[in-house]
N, C-alpha and C positions, 0 to 999 in steps of 0.2 A: 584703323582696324587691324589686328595682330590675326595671320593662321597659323597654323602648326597639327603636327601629330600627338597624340598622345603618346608620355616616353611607356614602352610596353614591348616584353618580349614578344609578341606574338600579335598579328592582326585580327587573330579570332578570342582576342580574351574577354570581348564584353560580352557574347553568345555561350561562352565560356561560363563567365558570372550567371548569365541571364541562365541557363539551363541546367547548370553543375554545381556552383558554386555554392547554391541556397538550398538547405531541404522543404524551406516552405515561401509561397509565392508572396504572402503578405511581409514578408521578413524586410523589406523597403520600408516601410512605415517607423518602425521600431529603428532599423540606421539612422534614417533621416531626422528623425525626433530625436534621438540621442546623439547625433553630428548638433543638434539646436541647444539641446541642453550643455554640451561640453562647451560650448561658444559663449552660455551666459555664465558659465562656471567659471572660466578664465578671464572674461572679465573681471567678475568679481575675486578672485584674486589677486588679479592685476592692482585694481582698487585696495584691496587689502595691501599689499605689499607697496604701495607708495609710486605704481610703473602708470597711475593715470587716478582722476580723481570723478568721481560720481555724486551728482547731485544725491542730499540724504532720503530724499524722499524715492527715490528711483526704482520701478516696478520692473521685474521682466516677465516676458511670458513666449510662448509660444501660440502662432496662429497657424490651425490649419483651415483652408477654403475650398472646398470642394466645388466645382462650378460644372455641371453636368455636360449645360449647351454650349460651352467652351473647350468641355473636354481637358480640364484640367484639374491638379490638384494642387494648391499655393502648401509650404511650408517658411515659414516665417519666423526669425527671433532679432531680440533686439540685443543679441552678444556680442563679443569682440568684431565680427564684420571680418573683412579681408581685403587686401590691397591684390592689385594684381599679378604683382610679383609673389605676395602669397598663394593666389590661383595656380600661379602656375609653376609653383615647389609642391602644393597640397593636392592638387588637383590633378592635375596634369601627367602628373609622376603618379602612375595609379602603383597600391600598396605599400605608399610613403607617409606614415600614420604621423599627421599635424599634433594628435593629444599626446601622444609619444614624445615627438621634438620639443613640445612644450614643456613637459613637466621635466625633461633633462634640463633644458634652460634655467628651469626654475627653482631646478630642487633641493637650493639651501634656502629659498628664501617660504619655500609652501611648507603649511603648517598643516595639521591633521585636520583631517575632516574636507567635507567638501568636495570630493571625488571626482575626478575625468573620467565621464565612462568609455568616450570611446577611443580602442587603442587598437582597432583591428584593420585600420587602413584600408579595405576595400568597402568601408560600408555605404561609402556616398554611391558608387556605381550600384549597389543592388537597385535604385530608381531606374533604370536599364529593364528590372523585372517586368514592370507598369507600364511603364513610359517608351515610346519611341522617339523624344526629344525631351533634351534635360535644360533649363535653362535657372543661370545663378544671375542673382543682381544684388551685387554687396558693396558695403560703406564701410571703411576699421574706424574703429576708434580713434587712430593716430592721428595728431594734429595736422592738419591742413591735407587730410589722405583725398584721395579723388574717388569716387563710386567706381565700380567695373563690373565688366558685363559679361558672361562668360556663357556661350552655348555649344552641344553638341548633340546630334541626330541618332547617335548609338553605333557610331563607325570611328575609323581612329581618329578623326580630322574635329578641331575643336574651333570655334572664334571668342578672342576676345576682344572687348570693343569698351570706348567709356560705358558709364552705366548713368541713371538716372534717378537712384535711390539717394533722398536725402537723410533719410534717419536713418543711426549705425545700426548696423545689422546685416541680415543674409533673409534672401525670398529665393526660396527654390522650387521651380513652377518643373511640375512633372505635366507632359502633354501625353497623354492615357494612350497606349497603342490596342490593337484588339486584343493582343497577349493579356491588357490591365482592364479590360471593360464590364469586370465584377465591382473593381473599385469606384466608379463610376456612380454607385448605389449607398445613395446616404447611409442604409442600415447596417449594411456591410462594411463599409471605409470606416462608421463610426466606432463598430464592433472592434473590429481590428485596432483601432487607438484602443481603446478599452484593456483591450487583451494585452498590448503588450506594455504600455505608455499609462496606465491607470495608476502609477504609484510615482513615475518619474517627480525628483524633486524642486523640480517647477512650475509655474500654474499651465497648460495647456487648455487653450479653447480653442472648437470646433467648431466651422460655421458653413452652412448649406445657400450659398448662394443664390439659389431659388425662393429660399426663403425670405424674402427680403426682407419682413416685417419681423421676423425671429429675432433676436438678440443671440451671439455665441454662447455657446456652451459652454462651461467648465466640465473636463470630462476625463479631471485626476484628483487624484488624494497625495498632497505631497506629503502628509506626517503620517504613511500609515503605524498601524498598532504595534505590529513589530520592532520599530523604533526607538517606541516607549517601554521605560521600565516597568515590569512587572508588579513592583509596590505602586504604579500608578497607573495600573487599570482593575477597574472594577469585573466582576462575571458578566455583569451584561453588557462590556467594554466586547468583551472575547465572544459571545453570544451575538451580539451584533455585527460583527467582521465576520464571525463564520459565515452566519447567512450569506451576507452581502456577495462574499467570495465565492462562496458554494453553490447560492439559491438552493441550500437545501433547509426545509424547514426543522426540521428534528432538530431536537437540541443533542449537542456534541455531550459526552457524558464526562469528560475534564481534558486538560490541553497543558504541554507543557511551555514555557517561554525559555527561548533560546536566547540567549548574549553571552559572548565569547569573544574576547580583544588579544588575548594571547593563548598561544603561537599563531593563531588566525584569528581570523577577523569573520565571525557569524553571527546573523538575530535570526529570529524568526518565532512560529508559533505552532507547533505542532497539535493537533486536535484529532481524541479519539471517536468516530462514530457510533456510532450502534452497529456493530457488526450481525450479519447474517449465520447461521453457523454453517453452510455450505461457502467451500472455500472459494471456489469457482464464480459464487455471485458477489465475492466483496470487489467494489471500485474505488479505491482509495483517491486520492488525486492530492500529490504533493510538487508546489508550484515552485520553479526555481528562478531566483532574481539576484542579480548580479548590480550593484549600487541603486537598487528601487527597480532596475529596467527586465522585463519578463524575458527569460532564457528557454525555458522549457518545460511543461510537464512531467511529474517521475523518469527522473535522469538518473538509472542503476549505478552507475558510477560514483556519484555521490553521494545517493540515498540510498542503504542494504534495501536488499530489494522485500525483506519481510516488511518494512516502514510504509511500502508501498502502499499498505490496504488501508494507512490513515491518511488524514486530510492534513493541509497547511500549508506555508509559505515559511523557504528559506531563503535569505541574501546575503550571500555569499563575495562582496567584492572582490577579494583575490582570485575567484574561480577561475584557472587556466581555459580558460575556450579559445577556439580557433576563431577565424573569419565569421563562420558563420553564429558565432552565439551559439551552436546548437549539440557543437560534440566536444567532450572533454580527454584531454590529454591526459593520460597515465603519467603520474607521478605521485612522491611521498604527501605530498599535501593533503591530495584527495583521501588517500587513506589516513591521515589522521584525524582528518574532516568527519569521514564515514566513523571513526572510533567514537570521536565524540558524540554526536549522536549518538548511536546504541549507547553508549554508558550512560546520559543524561535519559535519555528513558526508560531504563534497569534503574537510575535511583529513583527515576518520579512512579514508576513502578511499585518500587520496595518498602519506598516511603509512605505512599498510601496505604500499602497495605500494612503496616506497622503502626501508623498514626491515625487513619481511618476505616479500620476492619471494618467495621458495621457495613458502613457508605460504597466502600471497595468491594467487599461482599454482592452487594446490588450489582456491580459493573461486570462483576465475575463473566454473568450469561453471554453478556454482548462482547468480550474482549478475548474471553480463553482464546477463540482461535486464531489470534492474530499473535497473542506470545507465544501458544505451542510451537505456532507455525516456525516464530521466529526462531526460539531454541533448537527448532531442527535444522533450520537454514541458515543460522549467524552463528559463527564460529564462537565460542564463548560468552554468548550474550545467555543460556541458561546458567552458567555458573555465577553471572552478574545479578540474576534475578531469578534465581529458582525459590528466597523466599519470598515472593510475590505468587507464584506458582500454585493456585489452589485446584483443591481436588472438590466436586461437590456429591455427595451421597445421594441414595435410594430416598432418603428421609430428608433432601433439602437442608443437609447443612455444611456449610463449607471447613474446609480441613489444608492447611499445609501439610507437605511428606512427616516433618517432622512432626504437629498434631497427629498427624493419622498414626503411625508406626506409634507414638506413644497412648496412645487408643489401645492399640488393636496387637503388638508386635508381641506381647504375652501370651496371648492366645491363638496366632498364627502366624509369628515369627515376622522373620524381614520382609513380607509380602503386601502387597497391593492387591486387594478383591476388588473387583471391578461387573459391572453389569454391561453390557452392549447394547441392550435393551429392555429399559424395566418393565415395560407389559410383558412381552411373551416370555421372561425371565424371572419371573413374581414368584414364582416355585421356588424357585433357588435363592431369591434373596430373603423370603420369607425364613428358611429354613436359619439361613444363616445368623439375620437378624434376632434371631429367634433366642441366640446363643449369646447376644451381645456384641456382636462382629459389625463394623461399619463396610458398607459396601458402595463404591463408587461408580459414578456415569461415564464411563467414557465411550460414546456413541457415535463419534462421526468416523468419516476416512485418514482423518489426519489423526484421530488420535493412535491407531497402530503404529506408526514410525514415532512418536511422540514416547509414547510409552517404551518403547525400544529404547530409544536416546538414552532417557531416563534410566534405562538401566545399563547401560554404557557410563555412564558419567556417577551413579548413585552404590557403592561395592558392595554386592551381597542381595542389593535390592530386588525384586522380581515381582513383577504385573501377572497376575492370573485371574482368569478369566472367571467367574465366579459355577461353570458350568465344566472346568476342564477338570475335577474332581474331588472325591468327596474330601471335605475338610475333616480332620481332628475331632474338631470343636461338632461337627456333625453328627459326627459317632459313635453307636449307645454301644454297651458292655459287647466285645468279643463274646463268640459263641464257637465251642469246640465239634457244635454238630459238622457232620460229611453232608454237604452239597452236592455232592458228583449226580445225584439221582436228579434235583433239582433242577442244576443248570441242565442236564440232559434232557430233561424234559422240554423247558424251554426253547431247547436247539433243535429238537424234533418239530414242535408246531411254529417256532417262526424263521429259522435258515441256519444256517452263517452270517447273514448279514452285519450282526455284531457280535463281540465278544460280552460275552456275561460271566458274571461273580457275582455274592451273593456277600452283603455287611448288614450288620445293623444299624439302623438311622436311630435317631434320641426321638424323632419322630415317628408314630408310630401308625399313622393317619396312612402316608403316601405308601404304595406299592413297591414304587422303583423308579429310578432314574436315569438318566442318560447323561454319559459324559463323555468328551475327547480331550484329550491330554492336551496342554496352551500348544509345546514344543509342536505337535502335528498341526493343530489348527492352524499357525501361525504358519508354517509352510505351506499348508494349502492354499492360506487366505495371498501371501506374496503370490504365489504358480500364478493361481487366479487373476491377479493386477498385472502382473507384468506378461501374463499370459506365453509365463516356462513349466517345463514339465521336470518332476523329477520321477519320471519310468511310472508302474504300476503299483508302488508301494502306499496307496491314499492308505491311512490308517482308517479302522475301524471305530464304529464309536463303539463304546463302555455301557452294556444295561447293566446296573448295579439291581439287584432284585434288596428288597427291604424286609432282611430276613424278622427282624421286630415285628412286621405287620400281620396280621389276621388273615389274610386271602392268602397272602404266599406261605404260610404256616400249613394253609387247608392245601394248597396244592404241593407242599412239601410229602403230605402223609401220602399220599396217590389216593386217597379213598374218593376224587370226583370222577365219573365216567367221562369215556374217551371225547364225547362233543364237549360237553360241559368245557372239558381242559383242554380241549384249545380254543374254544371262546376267548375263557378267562386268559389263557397266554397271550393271543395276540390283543387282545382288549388291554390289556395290562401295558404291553410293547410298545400300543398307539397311545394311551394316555401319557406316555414317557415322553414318547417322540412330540407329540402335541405341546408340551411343555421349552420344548427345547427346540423347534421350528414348527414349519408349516410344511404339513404332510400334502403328496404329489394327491391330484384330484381324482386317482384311479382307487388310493389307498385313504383318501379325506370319504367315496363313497364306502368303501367298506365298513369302514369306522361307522356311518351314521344307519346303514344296514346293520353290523352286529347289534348296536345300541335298542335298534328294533325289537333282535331275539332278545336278548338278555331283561328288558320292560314285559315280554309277555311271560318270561319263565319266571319272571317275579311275581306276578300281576299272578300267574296258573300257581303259587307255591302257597 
């Protein structure tokens, strides 16, 4: 029996590991599996390249055992194995990466494909997380090699001793400390395979030693979908792996498939949901895998973070990560990684909507707010995909800028009319529609910085609000009459509170209406979100009186007596305001009190 220390700067690095080094405590599993797989990987290269020969029929797999009343958990493969003198270059020497050493040895003779995943050198110690004694029992490959036995208690002091393994391989028995006594719990240990070892490209089975009549599990997908080309999955290929991946049952409304071999190396499958239109409740979840083996949930680094609100799986084997799999190193990669993506989704984007308007059309509801969003948060990804970018109207029909403008840019120039709310804005779209004029939904919170952008980036362009004033197209014949008597009247029975004028509308129905110029709303509507002030200057709103109409004609001549006229004024003032919000409940009861006088002075005439 051989002792020794482990070679280590420091006597406190495996507390170290154990408490600092991981962000997540299951992250042992995922080393260990993947220290199993790189073992039958190099084999099989080995084999490939002439340095040892393998029966043809020859299976590998990984076993994991969980054994409760033992307090243990087995990990097992049947890969290259190890001698002791490799224990004790690989092992021993903590942050001395073996997949590393090997593929320098070998790297005229490996050919593509086939991948070493692990190259981070500390990952065998994360079993330190779990475990308060580690122990290895391994056989190599090499002719006439001797098994070796290798333990250590989670301090610097290790033993190696012969071993007793007759099949080539490695059994790595983790003895569960209290730190590990979640994983102790079939559903839990099994979960965690699942999570991060569900796609690893070797068979893995799992087995509950209690169980004793069970037969192991298989409890991975070595070929997932990703893998495969595109011309070789069917919709219900991609329909089936969402679920699977998501457990979510809604069907995904299209997905794009990612493969890319140069300048990097990326697959994957990216899937749009049914988006919410409140931004706050989208949960996107895009899973990140580095050679099949799971890295992390929506990692912004890689993924812009607007990509975020969709679903999928990317595998990324280049992915610079540190020790832990879990945080990525700043460099040019990553960003050309991130480009590729956003441009592969501005073309599967652009392209739908060019080759399947109809069907795209349908998608519009559930996606607008994940590309608005993205165009205000990714740096040129609306110039990559602004003709995807659809506008949908009062009357349910969808419109690109450029549809629209050629619509409508005749008759109210380089502008976007837009509604914020078509119930309590039915007035104003009515009027508008009335004239021929498309008017557009834009009603959540993300669409005011949206619409901004849009005119940042579109010259000349301008979003107006379909209440911030009277249109053109609205306006019946100028009239050279004096209004001073008018508005004056007006100003006597309802304040200051707003500024009045008096036009003619082409409609001759409504009294008057209320407007605020976009420029003020739109500073208010910012004060308001970011909760600034700019001094005492709130602008007024605009009652435009409807000089065309019959009631303001009668109240133009003065011949109504003094109650009567101001009834009608402030009745007039509230049917405006009613149109254009929701009046305070001091002035919502006066409304329904004058409404009273005004039915009996009809009712008495």
């Amino acid at each position: 029996m051989e002792k020794g220390n482990l070679s280590v700067g420091s006597e406190n690095i495996l507390p170290i590991i154990k408490k600092w080094l991981y962000s997540d405590t299951d992250i042992f599993v995922r080393e260990l599996v993947s220290n199993a797989a790189d073992a039958i990987t190099k084999l099989q290269r080995l084999d490939g390249m002439g340095e040892t020969s393998l029966p043809a029929d020859e299976t590998f797999a990984i076993h994991i055992v969980l054994d409760k009343e033992a307090r243990t958990i087995k990990f097992t493969d049947n890969g290259v194995g190890m001698t002791a003198d490799e224990i004790k270059k690989y092992i021993n020497q903590i942050a001395f990466s073996g997949a590393t050493d090997f593929a320098e040895q070998y790297k005229e003779k490996m050919e593509a494909g086939g991948e070493i995943i692990g190259h981070f050198g500390l990952g065998f110690y994360s079993a330190f997380i779990a475990a308060d004694k580690v122990t290895i029992n391994t056989l190599s490959y090499q002719n006439n090699a001797l098994p070796a036995f290798w333990s250590c208690d989670g301090g610097i002091e290790f033993e190696i001793s012969p071993g007793d393994r007759t099949a080539r391989g490695t059994e790595i028995t983790l003895h569960i400390g209290p730190d590990g006594e979640e994983f102790l719990d079939d559903y839990t240990l099994r979960r965690v395979v699942k999570k991060y070892c569900g796609f690893i490209p070797v068979d893995i089975y799992f087995e509950n030693a209690a169980a004793k009549d069970t037969d192991a599990e298989l409890v991975n997908d070595k070929n997932p979908l990703w893998l495969k080309k595109a011309a070789d999955c069917t919709d219900e290929d991609y329909k089936k792996f969402y679920h699977q991946l998501f457990m979510d049952f809604n069907e995904p409304l299209f997905w794009i498939h990612l493969n890319m071999d140069y300048p990097f190396r990326l697959k994957g499958i990216l899937y749009f949901p049914r988006l919410k239109h409140e931004l706050e409740s989208i949960e996107g979840q895009v899973k990140l895998f580095s050679n099949q083996v799971f890295v992390a949930d929506n990692i912004k680094e890689v993924i812009p973070e607007f990509l975020l609100l969709l679903k999928g799986v990317m595998d990324c084997p280049d992915l610079p990560l540190n020790v832990s799999r879990s945080f990525l190193q700043s460099d040019g990669y990553v960003e050309k990684l991130s480009a590729y993506i956003v441009r592969k989704v501005a073309d599967k984007l652009t392209g739908l909507a060019q080759n399947q308007r109809e069907e795209y059309n349908k998608y519009w509801d559930d996606i607008n707010q994940f590309i608005k969003y993205g165009c205000v948060r990714e740096a040129g990804f609306y110039e990559k995909c602004k003709d995807a970018v659809l506008y949908k109207s009062t009357e349910g029909e969808y419109f690109t800028l450029a549809e629209y403008l050629a619509r409508n840019e005749e008759k109210i120039g380089k502008k976007v009319v837009y509604a914020s709310n078509k119930q309590s804005q039915s007035q104003y779209v009515g009027l508008l529609t009335e004239q021929g004029v498309d008017c557009v939904l834009l009603e959540t919170r993300l669409d005011m910085p949206f619409s901004t952008h849009v005119e940042g980036q579109e010259d000349g362009l301008q979003f107006v609000r379909i209440d911030a004033e009277l249109s053109d197209v609205m306006k019946g014949d100028e009239t050279q009459d004096d209004h001073t008597d008018l508005v004056a009247l007006f100003k006597e029975h309802i304040g200051d509170e707003v500024d009045i004028e008096v036009q003619n509308f082409k409609n001759t129905v409504i009294p008057a209406m209320i407007f605020l110029p976009e420029e003020s709303r739109r500073m208010q509507e910012m004060a308001q979100m970011y909760g600034i002030s700019f001094g005492d200057t709130k602008a007024k709103d605009k009652l435009v009186l409807n000089g065309a109409n019959d009631l303001i004609a009668i109240l133009a001549t003065g011949n109504t007596s003094g109650d009567d006229t101001k009834i009608l004024c402030e009745h007039i003032w509230d049917m405006a305001a009613l149109s254009h919000r929701h009046l305070s409940p001091e002035r919502m009861g006066r409304f329904v009190e004058r409404n009273g006088v005004i039915l009996k002075k009809f009712i008495g005439s």
